[in-house]
Structure formats: C-alpha cells, structure tokens
C-alpha positions in Angstrom: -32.9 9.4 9.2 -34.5 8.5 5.6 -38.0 7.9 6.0 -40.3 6.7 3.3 -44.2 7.0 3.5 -45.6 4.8 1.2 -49.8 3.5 -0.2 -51.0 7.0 0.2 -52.2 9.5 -2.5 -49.3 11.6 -1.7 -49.2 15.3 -0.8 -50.3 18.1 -1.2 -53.2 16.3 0.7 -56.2 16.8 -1.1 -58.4 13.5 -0.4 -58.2 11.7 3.0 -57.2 11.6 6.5 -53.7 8.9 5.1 -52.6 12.1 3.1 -53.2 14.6 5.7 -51.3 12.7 8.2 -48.3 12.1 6.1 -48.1 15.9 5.2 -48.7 17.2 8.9 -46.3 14.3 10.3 -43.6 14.7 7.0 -43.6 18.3 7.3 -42.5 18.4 10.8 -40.3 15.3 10.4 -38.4 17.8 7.8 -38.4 20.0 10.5 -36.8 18.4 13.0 -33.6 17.3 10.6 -34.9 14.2 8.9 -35.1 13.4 4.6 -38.8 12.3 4.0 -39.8 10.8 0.8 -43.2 10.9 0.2 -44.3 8.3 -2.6 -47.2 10.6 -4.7 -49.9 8.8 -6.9 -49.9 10.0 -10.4 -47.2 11.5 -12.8 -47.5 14.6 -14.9 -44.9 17.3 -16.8 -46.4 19.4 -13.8 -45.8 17.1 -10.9 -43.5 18.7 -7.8 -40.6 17.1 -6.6 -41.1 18.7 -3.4 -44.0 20.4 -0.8 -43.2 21.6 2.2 -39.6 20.0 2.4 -40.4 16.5 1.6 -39.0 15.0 -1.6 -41.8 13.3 -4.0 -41.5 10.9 -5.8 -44.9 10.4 -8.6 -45.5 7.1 -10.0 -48.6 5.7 -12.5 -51.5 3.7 -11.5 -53.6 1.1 -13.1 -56.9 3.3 -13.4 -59.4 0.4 -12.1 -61.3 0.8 -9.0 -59.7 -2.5 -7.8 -56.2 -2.2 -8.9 -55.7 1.4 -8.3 -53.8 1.7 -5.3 -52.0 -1.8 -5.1 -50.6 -1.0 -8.5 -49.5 2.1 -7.5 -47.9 1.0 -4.1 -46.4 -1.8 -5.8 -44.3 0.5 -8.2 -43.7 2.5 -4.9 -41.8 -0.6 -3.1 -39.8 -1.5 -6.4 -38.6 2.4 -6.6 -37.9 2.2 -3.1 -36.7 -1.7 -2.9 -34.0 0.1 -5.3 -33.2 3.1 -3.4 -33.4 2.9 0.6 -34.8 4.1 3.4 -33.9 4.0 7.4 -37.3 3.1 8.1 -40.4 2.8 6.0 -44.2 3.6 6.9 -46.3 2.1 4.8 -50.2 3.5 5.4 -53.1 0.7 4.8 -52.9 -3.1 5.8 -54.4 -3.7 1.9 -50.6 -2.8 0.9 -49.5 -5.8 3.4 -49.1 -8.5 0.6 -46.2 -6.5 -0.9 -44.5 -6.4 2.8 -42.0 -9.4 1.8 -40.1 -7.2 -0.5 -39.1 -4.7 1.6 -38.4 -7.3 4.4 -36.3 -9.2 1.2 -34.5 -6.2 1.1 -33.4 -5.6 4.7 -36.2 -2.7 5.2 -37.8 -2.1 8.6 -41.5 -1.3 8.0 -44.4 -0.3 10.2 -48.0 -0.7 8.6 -50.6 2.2 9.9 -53.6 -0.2 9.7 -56.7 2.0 9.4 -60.0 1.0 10.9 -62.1 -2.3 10.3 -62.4 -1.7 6.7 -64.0 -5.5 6.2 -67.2 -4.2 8.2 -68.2 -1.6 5.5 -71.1 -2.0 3.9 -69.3 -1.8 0.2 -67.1 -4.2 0.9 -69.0 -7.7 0.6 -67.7 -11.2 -0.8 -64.6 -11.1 -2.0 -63.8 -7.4 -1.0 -64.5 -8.7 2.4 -62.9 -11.8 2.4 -59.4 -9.8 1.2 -59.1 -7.0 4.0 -59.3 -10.1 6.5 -56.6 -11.8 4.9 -54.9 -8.7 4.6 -55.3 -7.4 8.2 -53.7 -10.6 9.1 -51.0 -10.4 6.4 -50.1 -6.8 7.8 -49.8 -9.0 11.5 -47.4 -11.1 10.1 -45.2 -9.4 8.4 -44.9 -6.2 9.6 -42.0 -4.7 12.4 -45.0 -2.8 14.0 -48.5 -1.7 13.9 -49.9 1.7 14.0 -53.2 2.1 15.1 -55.4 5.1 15.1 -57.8 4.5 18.3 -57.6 2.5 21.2 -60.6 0.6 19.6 -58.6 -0.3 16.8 -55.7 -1.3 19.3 -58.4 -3.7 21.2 -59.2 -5.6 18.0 -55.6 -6.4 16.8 -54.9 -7.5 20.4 -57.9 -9.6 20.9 -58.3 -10.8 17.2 -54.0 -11.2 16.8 -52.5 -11.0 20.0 -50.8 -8.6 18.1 -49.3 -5.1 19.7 -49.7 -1.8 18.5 -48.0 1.3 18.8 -51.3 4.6 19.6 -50.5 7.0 17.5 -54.2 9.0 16.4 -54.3 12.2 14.6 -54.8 15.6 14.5 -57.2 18.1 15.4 -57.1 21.4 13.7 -58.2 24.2 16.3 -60.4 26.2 13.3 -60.7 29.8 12.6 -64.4 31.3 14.3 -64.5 32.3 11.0 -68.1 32.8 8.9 -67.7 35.4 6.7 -68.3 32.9 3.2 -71.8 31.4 4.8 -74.1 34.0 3.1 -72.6 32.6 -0.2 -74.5 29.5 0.7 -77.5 31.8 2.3 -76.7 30.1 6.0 -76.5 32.0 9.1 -73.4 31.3 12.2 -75.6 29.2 14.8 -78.5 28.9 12.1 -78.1 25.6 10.9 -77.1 21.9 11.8 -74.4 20.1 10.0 -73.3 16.6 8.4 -70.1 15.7 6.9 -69.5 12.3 5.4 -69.4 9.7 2.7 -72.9 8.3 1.8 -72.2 5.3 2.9 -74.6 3.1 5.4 -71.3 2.8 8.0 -71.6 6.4 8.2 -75.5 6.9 9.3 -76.2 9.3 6.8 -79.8 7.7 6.5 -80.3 7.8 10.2 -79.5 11.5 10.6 -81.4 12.8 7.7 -84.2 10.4 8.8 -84.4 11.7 12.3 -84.3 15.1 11.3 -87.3 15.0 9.2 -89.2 13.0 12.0 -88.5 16.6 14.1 -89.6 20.2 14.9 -86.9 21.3 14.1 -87.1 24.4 12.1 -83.0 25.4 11.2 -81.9 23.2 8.1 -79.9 19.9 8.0 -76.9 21.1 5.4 -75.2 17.7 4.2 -71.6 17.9 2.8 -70.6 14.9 0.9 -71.0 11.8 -2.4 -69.9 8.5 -2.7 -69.6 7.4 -6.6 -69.9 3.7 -6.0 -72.6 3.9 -3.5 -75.7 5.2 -5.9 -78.5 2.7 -4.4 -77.6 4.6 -0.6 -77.1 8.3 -1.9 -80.5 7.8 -3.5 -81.9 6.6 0.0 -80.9 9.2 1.8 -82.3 12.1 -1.1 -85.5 9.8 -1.2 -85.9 10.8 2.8 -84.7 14.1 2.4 -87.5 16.9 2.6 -87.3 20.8 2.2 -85.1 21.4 5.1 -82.4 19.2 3.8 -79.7 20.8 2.2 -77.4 18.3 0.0 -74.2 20.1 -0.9 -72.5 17.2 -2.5 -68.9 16.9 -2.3 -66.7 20.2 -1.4 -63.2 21.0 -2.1 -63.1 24.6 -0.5 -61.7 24.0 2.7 -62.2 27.7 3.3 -66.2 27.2 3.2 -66.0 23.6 4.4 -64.0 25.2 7.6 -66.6 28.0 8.2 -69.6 25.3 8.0 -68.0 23.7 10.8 -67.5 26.5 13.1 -70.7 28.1 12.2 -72.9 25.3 12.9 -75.5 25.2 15.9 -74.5 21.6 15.7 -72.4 18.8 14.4 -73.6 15.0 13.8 -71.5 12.2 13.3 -72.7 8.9 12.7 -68.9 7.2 11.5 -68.8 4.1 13.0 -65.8 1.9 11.4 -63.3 3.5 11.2 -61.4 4.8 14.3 -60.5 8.1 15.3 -62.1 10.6 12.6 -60.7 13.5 11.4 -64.3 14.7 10.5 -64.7 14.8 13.8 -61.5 15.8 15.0 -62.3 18.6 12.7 -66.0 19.9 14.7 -63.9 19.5 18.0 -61.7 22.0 16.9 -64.0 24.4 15.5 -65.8 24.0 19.1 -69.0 22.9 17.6 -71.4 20.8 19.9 -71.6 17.3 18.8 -74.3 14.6 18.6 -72.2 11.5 17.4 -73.1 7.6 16.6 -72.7 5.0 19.9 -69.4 3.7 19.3 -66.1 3.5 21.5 -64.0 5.8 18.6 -66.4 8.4 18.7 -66.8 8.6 23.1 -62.7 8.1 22.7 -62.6 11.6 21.3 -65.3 13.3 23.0 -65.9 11.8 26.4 -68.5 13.5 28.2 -68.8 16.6 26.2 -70.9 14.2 23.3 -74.4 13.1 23.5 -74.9 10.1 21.5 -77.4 8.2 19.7 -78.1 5.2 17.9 -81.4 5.7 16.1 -83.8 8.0 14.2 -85.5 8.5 17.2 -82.9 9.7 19.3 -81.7 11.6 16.3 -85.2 13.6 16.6 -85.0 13.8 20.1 -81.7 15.3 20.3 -82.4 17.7 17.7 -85.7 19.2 19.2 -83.6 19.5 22.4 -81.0 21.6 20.7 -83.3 24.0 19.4 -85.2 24.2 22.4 -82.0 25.1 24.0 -79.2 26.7 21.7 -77.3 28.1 24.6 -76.8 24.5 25.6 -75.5 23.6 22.7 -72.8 26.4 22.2 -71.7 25.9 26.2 -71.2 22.6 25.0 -69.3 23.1 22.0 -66.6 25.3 24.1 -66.2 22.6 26.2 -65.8 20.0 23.4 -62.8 22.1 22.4 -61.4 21.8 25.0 -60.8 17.8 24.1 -58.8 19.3 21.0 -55.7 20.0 23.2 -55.3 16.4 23.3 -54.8 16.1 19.4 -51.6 18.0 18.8 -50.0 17.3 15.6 -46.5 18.1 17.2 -47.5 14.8 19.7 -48.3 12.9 16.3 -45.5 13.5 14.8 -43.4 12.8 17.9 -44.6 9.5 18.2 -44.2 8.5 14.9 -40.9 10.6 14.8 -39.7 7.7 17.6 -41.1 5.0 15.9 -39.1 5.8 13.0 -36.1 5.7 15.8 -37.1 2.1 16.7 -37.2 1.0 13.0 -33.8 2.8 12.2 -32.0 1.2 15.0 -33.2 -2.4 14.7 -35.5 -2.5 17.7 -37.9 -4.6 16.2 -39.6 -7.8 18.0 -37.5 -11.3 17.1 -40.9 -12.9 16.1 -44.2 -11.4 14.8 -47.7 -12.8 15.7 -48.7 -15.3 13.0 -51.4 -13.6 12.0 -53.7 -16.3 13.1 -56.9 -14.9 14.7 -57.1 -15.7 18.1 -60.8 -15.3 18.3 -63.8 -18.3 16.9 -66.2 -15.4 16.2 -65.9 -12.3 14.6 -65.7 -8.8 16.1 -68.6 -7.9 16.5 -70.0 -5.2 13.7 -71.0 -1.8 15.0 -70.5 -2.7 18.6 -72.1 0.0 21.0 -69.5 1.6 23.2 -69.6 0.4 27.1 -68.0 2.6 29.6 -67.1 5.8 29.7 -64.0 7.0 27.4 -60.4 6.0 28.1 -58.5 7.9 30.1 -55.1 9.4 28.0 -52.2 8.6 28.6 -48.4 10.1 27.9 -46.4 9.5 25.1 -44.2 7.0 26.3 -41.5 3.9 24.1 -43.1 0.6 23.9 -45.3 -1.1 22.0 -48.4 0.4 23.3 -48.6 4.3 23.2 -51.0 7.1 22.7 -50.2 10.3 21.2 -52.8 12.7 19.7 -54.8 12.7 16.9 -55.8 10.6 12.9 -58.4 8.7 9.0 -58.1 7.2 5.1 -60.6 5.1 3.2 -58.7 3.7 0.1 -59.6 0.3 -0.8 -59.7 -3.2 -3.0 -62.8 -1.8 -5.1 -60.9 1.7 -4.7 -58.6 -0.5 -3.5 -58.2 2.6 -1.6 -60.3 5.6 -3.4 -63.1 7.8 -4.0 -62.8 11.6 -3.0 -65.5 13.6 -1.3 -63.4 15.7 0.1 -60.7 15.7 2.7 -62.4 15.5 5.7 -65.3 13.5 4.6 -64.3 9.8 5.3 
C-alpha cells in the first residue's frame, strides 16, 4: 500500500506526540512492505528526502501563528490531490475543512482527532468556536476517526454518534539511566518532577502551588514554556519559591530521559488531551506517579496512580512521598508494568489495518452529519468516575484499542509551539 500522513510537522520528530506517532507507526509500516510518505513542514537546500525509510516530501508554510499549519496542510493535499495514495491519515480534526478535496479526488481518509482542543484555556472566542466546527467537520467528512483514549471515543459517540477506531500510543520502556543528573546537580530518587506546557489545562499552577504549601524538602524540577501563554508562565514563577527548579524548555532527550527515570516522583496534571505521551513516558521509566483526576490519566495508570485535584492534595501527597520513598519506588515498578500495554508494534498494527480498510473501500455508505447529538456541552475537566477501563484486543471494527499516543498544533498555532517533544 501507499500511505500518506498528512497536518503533522513531519519527521525526524522533534516537537509533539502527531510527529512521534507518525515516525514510530511510518517506520514500522516501511517495515512490514508498505511506501509511506510522510508530508514534512518546511523546505530547505538541506531538507531529506527520506528518514528511516519513509519518503518526505517538505513544503512552505505561512509563518503566522494562525495560518501556520492549515497553510502548510493545504499545500500538502494539493501535492498529494496530484499524486495518490492507497489510503491517507491525516492527523488533527483542524485540517478537516480541506477533507473535500481528497474525497473530490477519490481518496479514502481517516482523521486522528486529538483531544478536546476547544476546552483549552488559549483557545477562547473564535479559536474556540473553530475547533467545534471543525470537530464536527472531521465527523462528516471523514471515512473514519482515530481516537487516542477511550475518553476521547466517549465524546465523539455521545457528542456525534460518531464511531471511532482506539488506536493510543506508545510508551517508551526508558533506560535506568542517570549518569547526566549531576550536570544539573540532581541526585536518582532526590527530586520530584513536572513535564508540561504552562498552560492552565495542564495544572502547572496547582502542582507548584501545592508543593510550596509542603515539608517537602527534595526540589520540584519543572521542564517546560509556552510562548503565547506569558500571563500563566509568570503565575506559576510568581508561586515558585527556592525549591523550585524552572528548567524551561529541553531538547536533550538524553537528559530529559534520565530526569524521568531518576525522579522520586512524577506529577501530571494534563487534563484535555487524551492519552499523554508525557505520561506514557514516566510509566516507562517506572517512575511513581501522582496525576490530575481525569478518565485519560486513570486509563493509563489504573490503580498504580494516586490522584489529585487540588493544592491541597498536591501537599498531601507530596509529604506522604517523602515520608515514605520506598512506597513510592514499589510503586513505580508496578506502574511499569502498565507500559506492556503500549507497544508501538500494537500501534502500528492497528493503524497498519486501518490503512487495509481504507485501501480496500471498506468505508461506511453514510457518515454521521456532524450534528451534535447533545443540548449541553461536555462537560470541561470532568473528574473521572470508576475505576479504569478494562483493555481489550486488537480486534476489525469500528471500535478498537491498541496501545499507546499526543499533538497540540492549533488555529493560533493553528497547531504549534515547541517545548519539547514530550511536553504537550
């Protein structure tokens, strides 16, 4: 089969969870017999026109935070509108109004829709208003839907009454590697650690905030930016004391790596956006994790997380920790143990057969409308209830999970802004 993968950075990944997936799942893909084109933002003399066996093809992109990526995705579909593919993926429902041309052209096309990108905090008036249409664009006019969690699934059924096909992402199992932390003057065990966007979806505020409310005496290092979020980055530095360490954004992966498998603990306060590869990421380095109340997050970790949902539990759990740092590591080996169920061979399998369906016309005869099917909105940061959902095999239909996925590109990035690749 030809398979395009289309609205992405490209590869080599370097920014998000979109680009790692479509190296990890292209790479394999390649692998197994197939001819992968991989559609790569930006063009220079120095550009490759191929990584790991996947063909790339590099095309400009209006450089305004609102145009960036449909711009670039739009050139993408005209290059490809001209040249073919067997089946097309196209990552991020804000690419769904340029769905008609490849459905003009007699292309099969399955949209990986991301999380609830409307409920971010950036992402207000207008912003706002144009994920919603999109998500319900990328209903319509899509052959099939690719979710990344089984909360993600839930919405599009109960919002579209639209289907989806489970297919999450990987988990990388990490190197107990820590070697490189003396170069930041940390210790393996000696410190507790944060990885995100500063962004108020992602709790930063809350963590740091709970942290300085405790005892506790081994630092808080935080690894991450957010250019367009200055008024919340300044926040979280105004509540910062002493202990905090603010590393910024980091591009080592090397370091980034070792921070994860040689902190005491991990805390995760992403809330919108589905499965996590931040997370995915502490689960493989076997690091115990305190994460934000939500159904993505107890998806992953089941009963080897503790959650919270304020400062106060923040402190709580932190002064617990300390108290008791065997307890944490016991129960970091057995979050690894969750990892096994985020194999990026699974990934690319199920998308691998996706592809199949697409190629072969096995499409459905009518699409959802795209009308919501709901009077009120899903509700914003909703609490998980229950305990996680059980996994199931990796079966055909229109409902299946696989292992293991993340991206954060949007309308006022339309899809942008690196902090590093794991940092979403």
């Amino acid at each position: 089969m030809r398979i395009a993968m289309v609205g992405t950075r490209g590869v080599p990944a370097q920014y998000g969870g979109f680009e790692t997936c479509v190296e990890e799942v292209g790479a394999r893909l390649v692998g197994r017999g197939h001819e992968v084109v991989v559609y790569c933002r930006g063009l220079s003399e120095d550009s490759p026109a191929e990584h790991r066996g996947m063909q790339l093809v590099h095309l400009p992109a209006v450089r305004l935070r609102s145009m960036e990526t449909l711009s670039h995705s739009a050139l993408s579909v005209g290059h490809l509108v001209r040249h073919g593919a067997d089946a097309v993926l196209m990552f991020n429902a804000a690419n769904a109004p340029l769905l008609p041309a490849l459905r003009a052209r007699g292309l099969r096309v399955a949209t990986h829709v991301d999380g609830l990108e409307w409920q971010r905090a950036k992402w207000a008036g207008a912003g706002r208003r144009y994920y919603r249409r999109a998500e319900s664009l990328a209903v319509r006019w899509s052959d099939h839907l690719v979710a990344d969690a089984q909360g993600i699934s839930d919405y599009y059924d109960r919002e579209f009454g639209a289907p989806t096909t489970l297919i999450t992402y990987g988990a990388p199992v990490l190197e107990q590697e820590t070697s490189r932390l003396s170069e930041l003057g940390l210790t393996a065990g000696g410190f507790h650690l944060v990885v995100a966007r500063m962004e108020p979806e992602n709790h930063v505020d809350v963590v740091v905030d709970g942290y300085v409310r405790s005892s506790a005496r081994l630092p808080l290092v935080l690894v991450g930016s957010a250019p367009y979020a200055a008024e919340y980055t300044e926040r979280v530095h105004a509540l910062a004391d002493d202990r905090v360490r603010l590393l910024g954004a980091l591009w080592d992966q090397q370091m980034l790596d070792q921070l994860y498998t040689g902190a005491l603990t991990y805390l995760h306060g992403h809330s919108v956006g589905g499965t996590n590869p931040s997370l995915l990421r502490a689960v493989g380095a076997g690091t115990a994790t305190d994460a934000f109340d939500v159904d993505f997050n107890r998806e992953v970790l089941g009963d080897t997380g503790r959650y919270w949902r304020t400062a106060e539990d923040v402190r709580v759990l932190l002064e617990s920790t300390e108290q008791s740092p065997e307890g944490a590591l016991a129960r970091g080996q057995r979050t690894q143990t969750r990892a096994a169920a985020y194999d990026w061979d699974d990934v690319a399998t199920g998308y691998e057969d996706l592809c199949a369906r697409l190629a072969s016309g096995d499409v459905p005869d009518r699409r959802p409308s795209g009308r919501r099917t709901t009077s009120a909105s899903w509700p914003v940061l909703a609490p998980a209830v229950g305990p996680a959902p059980a996994r199931v095999p990796v079966v055909a239909g229109t409902k299946v999970l696989v292992s293991p996925r993340f991206n954060e590109d949007a309308l006022a990035d339309l899809v942008s802004d690196p902090v590093s690749e794991v940092a979403r």
